[in-house]
Every structure is written in structure tokens, then in C-alpha cells.
C-alpha positions in Angstrom: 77.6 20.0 132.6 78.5 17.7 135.9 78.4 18.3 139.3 82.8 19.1 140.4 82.6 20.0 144.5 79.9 20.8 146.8 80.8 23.6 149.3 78.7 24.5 152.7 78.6 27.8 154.2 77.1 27.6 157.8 75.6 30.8 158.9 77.2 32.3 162.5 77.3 35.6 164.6 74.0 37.4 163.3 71.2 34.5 164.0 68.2 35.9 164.7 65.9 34.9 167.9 63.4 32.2 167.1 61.1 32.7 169.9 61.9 28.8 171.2 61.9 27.7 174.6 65.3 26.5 174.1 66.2 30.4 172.4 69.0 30.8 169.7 72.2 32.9 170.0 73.6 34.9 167.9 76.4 32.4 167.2 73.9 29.4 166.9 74.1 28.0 163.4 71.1 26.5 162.3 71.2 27.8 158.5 73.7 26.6 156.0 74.6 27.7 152.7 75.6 25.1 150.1 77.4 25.6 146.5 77.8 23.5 143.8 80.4 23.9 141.3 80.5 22.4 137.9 83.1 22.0 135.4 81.6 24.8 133.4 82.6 27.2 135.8 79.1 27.9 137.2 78.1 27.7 141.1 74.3 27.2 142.2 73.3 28.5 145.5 71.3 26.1 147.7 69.9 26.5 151.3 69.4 23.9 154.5 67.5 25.1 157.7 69.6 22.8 159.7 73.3 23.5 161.0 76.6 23.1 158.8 77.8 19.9 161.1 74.4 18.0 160.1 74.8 19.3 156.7 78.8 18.0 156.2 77.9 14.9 157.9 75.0 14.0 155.1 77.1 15.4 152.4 79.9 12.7 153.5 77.2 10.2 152.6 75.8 11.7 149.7 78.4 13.0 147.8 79.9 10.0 146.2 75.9 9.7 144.6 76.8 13.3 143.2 80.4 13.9 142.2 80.1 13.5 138.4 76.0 14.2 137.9 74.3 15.9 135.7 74.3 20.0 137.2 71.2 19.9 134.5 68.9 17.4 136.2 67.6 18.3 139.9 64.4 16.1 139.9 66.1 12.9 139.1 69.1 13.5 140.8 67.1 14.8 143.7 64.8 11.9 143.6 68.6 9.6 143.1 69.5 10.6 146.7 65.9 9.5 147.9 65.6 6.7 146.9 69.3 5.8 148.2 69.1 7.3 151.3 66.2 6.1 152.6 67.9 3.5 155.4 69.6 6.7 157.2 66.7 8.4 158.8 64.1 9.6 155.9 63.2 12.9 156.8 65.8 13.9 158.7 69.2 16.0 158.2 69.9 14.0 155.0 66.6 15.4 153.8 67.5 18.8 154.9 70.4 18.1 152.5 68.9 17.1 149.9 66.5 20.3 149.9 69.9 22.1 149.4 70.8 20.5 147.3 67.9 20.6 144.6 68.0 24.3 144.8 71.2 24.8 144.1 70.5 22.2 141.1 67.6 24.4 140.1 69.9 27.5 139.6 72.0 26.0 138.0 70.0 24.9 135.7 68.2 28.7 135.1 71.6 29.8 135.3 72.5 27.2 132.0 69.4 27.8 129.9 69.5 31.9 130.7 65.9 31.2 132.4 64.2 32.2 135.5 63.4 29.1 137.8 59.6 30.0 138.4 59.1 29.6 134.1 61.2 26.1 134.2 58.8 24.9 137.3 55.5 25.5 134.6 55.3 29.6 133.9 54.8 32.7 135.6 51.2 33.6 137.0 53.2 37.0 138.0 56.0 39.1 138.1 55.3 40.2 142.2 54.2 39.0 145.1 53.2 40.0 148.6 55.5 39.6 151.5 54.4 39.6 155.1 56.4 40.4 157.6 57.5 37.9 160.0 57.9 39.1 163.8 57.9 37.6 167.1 54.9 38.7 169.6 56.3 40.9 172.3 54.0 42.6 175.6 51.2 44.5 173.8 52.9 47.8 173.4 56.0 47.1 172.5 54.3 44.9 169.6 52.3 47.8 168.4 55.6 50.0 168.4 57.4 47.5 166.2 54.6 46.9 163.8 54.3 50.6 163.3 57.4 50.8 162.3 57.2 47.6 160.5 54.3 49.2 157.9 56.5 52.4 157.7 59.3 50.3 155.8 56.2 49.5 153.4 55.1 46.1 154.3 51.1 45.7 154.3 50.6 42.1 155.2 51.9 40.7 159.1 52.5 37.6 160.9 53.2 37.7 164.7 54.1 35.0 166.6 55.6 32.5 169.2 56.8 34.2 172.0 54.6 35.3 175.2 51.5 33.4 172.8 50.0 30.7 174.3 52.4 30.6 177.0 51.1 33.1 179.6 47.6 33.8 179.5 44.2 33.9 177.3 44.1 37.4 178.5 47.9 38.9 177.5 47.2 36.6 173.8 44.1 38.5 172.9 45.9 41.5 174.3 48.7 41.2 171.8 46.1 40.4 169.2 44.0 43.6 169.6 47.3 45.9 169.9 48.5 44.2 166.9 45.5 45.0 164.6 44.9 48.6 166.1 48.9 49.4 164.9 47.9 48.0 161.8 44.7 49.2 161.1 41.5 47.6 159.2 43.3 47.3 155.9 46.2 45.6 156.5 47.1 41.4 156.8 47.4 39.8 160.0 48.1 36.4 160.2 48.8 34.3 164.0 51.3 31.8 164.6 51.4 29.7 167.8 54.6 28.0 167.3 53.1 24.7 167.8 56.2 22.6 167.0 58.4 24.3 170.3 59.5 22.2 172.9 56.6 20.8 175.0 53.9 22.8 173.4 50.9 22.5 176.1 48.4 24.2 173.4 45.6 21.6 173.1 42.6 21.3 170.7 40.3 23.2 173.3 42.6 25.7 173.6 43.4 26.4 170.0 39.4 26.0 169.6 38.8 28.9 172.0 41.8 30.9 170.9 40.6 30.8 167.0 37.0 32.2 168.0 38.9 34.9 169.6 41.4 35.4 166.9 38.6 35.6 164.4 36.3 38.3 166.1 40.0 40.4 164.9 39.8 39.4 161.5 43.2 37.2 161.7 43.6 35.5 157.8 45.1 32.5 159.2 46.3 30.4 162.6 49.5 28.9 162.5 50.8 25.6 164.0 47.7 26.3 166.8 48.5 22.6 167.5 51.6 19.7 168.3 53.3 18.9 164.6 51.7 15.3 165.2 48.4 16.2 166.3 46.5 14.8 163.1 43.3 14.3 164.4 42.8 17.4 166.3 44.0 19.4 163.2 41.0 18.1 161.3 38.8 19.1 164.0 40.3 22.2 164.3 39.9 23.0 160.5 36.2 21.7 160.5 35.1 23.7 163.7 37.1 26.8 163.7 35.5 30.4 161.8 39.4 31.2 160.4 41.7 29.2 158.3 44.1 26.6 159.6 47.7 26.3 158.2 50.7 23.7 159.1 52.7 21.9 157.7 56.1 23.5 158.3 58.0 20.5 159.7 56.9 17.7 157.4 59.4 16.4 155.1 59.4 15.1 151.8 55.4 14.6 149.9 55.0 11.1 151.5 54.6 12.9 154.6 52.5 15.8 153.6 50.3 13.0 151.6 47.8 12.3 154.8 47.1 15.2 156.2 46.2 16.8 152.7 44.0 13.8 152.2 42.6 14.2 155.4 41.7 18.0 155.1 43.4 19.0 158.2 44.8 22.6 157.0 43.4 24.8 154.9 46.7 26.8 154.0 49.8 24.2 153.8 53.4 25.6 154.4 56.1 23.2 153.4 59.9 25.1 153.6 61.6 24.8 150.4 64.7 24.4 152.8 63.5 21.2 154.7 60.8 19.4 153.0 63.0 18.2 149.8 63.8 21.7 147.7 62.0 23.2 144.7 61.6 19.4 142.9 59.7 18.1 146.1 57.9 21.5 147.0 56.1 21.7 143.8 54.7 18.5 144.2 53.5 19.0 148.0 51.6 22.1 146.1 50.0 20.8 143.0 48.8 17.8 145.7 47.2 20.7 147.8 45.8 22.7 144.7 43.8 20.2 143.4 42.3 19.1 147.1 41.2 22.6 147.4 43.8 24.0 149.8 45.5 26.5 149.7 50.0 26.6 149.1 51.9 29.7 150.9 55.5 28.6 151.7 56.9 28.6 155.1 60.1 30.9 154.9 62.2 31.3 157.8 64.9 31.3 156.6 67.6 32.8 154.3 68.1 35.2 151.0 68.3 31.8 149.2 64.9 30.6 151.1 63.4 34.0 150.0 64.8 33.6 146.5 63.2 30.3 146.1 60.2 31.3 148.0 59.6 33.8 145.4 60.5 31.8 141.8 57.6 29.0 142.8 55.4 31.6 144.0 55.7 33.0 140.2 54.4 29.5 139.4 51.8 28.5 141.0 48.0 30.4 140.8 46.8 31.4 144.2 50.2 31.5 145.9 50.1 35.4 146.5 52.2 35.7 149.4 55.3 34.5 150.9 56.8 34.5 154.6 59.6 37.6 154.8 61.8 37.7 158.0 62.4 41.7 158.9 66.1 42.2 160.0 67.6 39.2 159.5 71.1 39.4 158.3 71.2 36.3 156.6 68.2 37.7 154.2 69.3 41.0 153.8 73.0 41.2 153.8 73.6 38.2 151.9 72.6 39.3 148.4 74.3 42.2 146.1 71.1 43.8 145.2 69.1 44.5 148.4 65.2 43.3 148.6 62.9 46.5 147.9 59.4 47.2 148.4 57.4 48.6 145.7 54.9 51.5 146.5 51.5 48.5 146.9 54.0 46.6 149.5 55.2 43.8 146.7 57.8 42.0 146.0 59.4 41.6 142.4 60.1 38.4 141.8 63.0 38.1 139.8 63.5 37.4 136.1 67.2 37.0 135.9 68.5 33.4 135.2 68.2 30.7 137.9 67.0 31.8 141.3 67.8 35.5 140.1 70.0 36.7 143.4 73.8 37.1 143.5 75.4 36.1 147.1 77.6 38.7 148.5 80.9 36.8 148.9 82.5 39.1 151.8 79.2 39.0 153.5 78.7 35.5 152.9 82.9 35.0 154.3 81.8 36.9 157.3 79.3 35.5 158.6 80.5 31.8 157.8 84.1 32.8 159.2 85.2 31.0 155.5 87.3 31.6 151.9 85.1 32.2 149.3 87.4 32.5 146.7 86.9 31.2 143.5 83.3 31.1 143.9 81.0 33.1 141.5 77.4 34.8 143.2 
């Protein structure tokens, strides 16, 4: 089975808000879908978290390394456009790609051999998983109104963040925080993120010192990104001084990069996003690294039904991976597949057993938001 044309999909019209400084539109693209068609007959999905133009422009170089592959092969032909791409900016856009890419690879090949992707990447561990549910911090009350409403859908596990946090004052952050786990109650997840990799984060290693301490005394299960993506050293310090976990990681690339600070100890959760950091082939590595130095793997998922998809088949495979990241009300997550997501009556998530990544795109969703034909194409 070989590798015939490579579609993109870029996602428009419904982006949610990101809580940046610089703050997405509705019209923003910064998510694009990619197919690959064989000869077969068969399409795999893939996902990039970086905009279709960035996306086309990689694919111009990377396609002549793929027209004619194996569709059966995503670690070697993953590890192929490595290894010759390395000269055009490792890490970047092409590496996006590439994390496209190897998904769709990886569906394809469930897809071939009538197998789930999470028992091709090493075996189930389970059938569900958590899903917390990812919101941006708002003024105190209004937080508590939309995280009510939040654990009505079902959804027993929360991460707030970016926004006001960190931005404003001590005072309005542990305001958020304590109107966040009142709404919630004692027996629910709450997990902070400070959005650490905006533009010009001022959050220094003090701060995120004192602002841990605080975020402790409310029984928070993690701090996110407390710190600059580059901060190494104060990460460690962070981790070795601070009464909560520590988690990062979100916008490394690729397990060269994640390599130091796992050897280092500066997280105790890492978060690589299957959509950035190199797909499925390169995200299981980043994890078995982190298993075996004692830390902890839950994947950073801001992203799309694809993301989630993918999110949820190496979850199945890995031991202690018992949550993933869930965006509420995002289009691109919810409208996107034929078979909507669904709580179970403990808050999980099933995690699908059909063949490859075990979603099927909605094609007039999918030609509505990317304003494109999808004719031709199977979900």
C-alpha cells in the first residue's frame, strides 16, 4: 500500500480563543487537517497545530520524500523526513508537518490491519480514560458559573488557565483559584495553567514559587507552564522546591529536545502535543523516556478531534496515563467527527476500539469550516 496524494484542510470561522496576548479570531487558522490517500483507496486523518500556509509550504518540501511510501510504515517514514529535513529549521513548521503526518500514517495503518492504534503502539492498559476539561480563567464569578455548568455536562476533572492569571494581581489569581474549587467542590480535579509560553511572559521563578504555595493550600494536582518555555534552570528549582507537581513541556519538539529537561528532572508531569512534537512515532518515545525517569506522561491536547483521537489511542497504551487534555466547545473537536464524544456516568472517556484512530471525519463539517471539496475522500 503507497502513499498517492496528501491533502490539507486548514481549520477557519469557528477558532476558539486561546487566551494569548496577541488573541485569535474566529477566522485565525492555526489548525490544519491533513489526508493521505493511498492507492488502496484508504485516507488516514492526521493533525498540525500550526496554520494550513505553514503546513502547504513544508508539504512542498516533503512530499517528493513521500509520494510512493509505504502508507504501512509511520516510524521509518516518519523518522525518513527527519533525518532529511534537518537543514530547514528542526523543530519548526516542517516538524509540525511531520507530526501530521505520522498520524495519519498511524491510521492508516490500524485502518489496514483492522486494529486499534493504542494495541499497535504496545497494548491497551484500558478501554477509558479521564478527560479534563480545558477552560480559560475568567473574573472569579463568572469562572465559577462556567465550571458549574462545565461538571453538569459530566466532566469531573478541570484545568483553568491563561487569561487574567498571572497578569493582574496575586490577589484576583488566588481569587479565581478559590472560586474555582468552591464551584467544583472537594472531589473533583483541578489542575492550573499559567500559559507560560505567551508573548512576554513576566512570571519569574519567585513568582511561580509563591504562586504554587498558594495554589497548593487549594489542592491544585498540577501547575502548568508556571514558567518561560526556556527557563531550564528555574524549572528544576521550581520542581525541587514547590509542595505540587510541575508539568511542561508543551512546546518542545521532537525527543532530542525533551531529552534534557527529562534528564534534568525539571517537571514532574511532561505534556508533549501529539500535533507538534513529531506524531504518535515520536510521542511514544518522549513517554517511555519519561516513564522510566519516574515522571509522569499526560499529553498536551489543544487541539482538534484528530488531536483528541490520538490523545486517547496512546493513552490506551501507556500505564499511568489516566487523563487527557479535552477542549469544551470547540468546534473543531466536536463537530468534526460522525459520532459525537460522550461522557460515561464516572466522567470517562471510551477510547475507541475501531480500526486506526477509531473516529470518522464529518466531510460537510470538515468542507465548512475549511471553505474546501471533500469529495472523494473517505472519514
Amino acid at each position: 500500500m503507497k502513499i498517492e496524494q496528501i491533502l490539507t484542510f486548514g481549520l477557519r470561522g469557528r477558532t476558539p480563543e486561546g487566551g494569548w496576548a496577541n488573541e485569535l479570531q474566529p477566522d485565525d487558522c492555526v489548525h490544519t487537517l491533513i489526508a493521505i490517500r493511498t492507492n488502496e483507496g484508504l485516507t488516514g486523518w492526521g493533525s498540525v497545530f500550526t496554520s494550513e500556509d505553514l503546513v502547504r509550504a513544508s508539504l512542498a518540501v516533503l512530499q517528493p520524500l513521500l509520494t510512493g511510501e509505504s502508507a504501512l510504515e509511520p516510524e521509518r517514514v516518519s523518522e525518513k523526513l527527519h533525518q532529511h529535513t534537518f537543514w530547514l529549521g528542526r523543530g519548526g513548521a516542517i516538524t509540525h508537518t511531520i507530526s501530521g503526518i505520522d498520524l495519519a500514517l498511524w491510521d492508516l495503518l490500524g485502518k489496514a490491519t483492522g486494529q486499534p492504534v493504542g494495541r499497535l503502539l504496545g497494548g491497551r492498559y484500558r478501554d477509558r480514560v479521564r478527560p479534563y476539561a480545558s477552560l480559560l480563567m475568567r473574573e472569579p464569578q463568572q469562572m465559577s458559573d462556567i465550571l458549574l455548568a462545565t461538571k453538569a455536562q459530566g466532566f469531573r476533572a478541570f484545568k483553568i488557565g491563561w487569561g487574567p492569571f498571572g497578569r493582574k494581581s496575586y490577589q484576583l489569581d488566588e481569587a479565581i483559584v478559590r472560586a474555582a474549587r468552591q464551584a467544583i467542590g472537594s472531589d473533583c480535579q483541578l489542575m492550573v495553567d499559567a500559559g507560560g509560553s505567551d508573548a512576554y511572559w513576566q512570571g519569574n521563578y519567585k513568582w511561580a514559587l509563591r504562586t504554587a504555595e498558594m495554589l497548593a493550600d487549594y489542592q491544585v494536582a498540577w501547575f502548568e507552564e508556571p514558567l518561560a518555555p526556556d527557563a531550564l534552570e528555574d524549572y528544576v528549582a521550581l520542581r525541587r522546591h514547590a509542595r505540587l507537581p510541575v508539568a511542561g513541556g508543551e512546546v518542545l519538539t521532537r525527543r532530542q529536545a525533551f531529552s534534557p529537561w527529562l534528564r534534568a528532572g525539571a517537571w514532574d508531569i511532561v505534556q508533549p502535543d501529539v500535533t507538534k512534537c513529531g506524531g504518535l512515532s515520536e510521542q511514544r518515545r518522549i513517554a517511555w523516556m519519561a516513564l522510566e525517569s519516574g515522571i509522569r506522561f499526560i499529553p498536551h491536547g489543544w487541539n482538534t478531534c484528530i488531536g483528541l483521537a490520538s490523545d486517547l489511542q496512546i493513552a490506551s497504551a501507556f500505564p499511568d496515563t489516566d487523563l487527557v487534555e479535552y477542549l469544551t466547545g470547540a468546534p473543531f473537536i466536536d463537530e468534526l467527527v460522525t459520532k459525537p464524544w460522550q461522557l460515561d456516568s464516572d466522567g470517562m472517556l471510551a477510547i475507541p476500539d475501531r480500526p486506526g484512530l477509531g473516529v470518522e471525519i464529518n466531510l460537510e463539517a470538515l468542507a465548512k469550516f475549511s471553505n474546501r471539496e471533500t469529495g472523494g475522500l473517505a472519514p
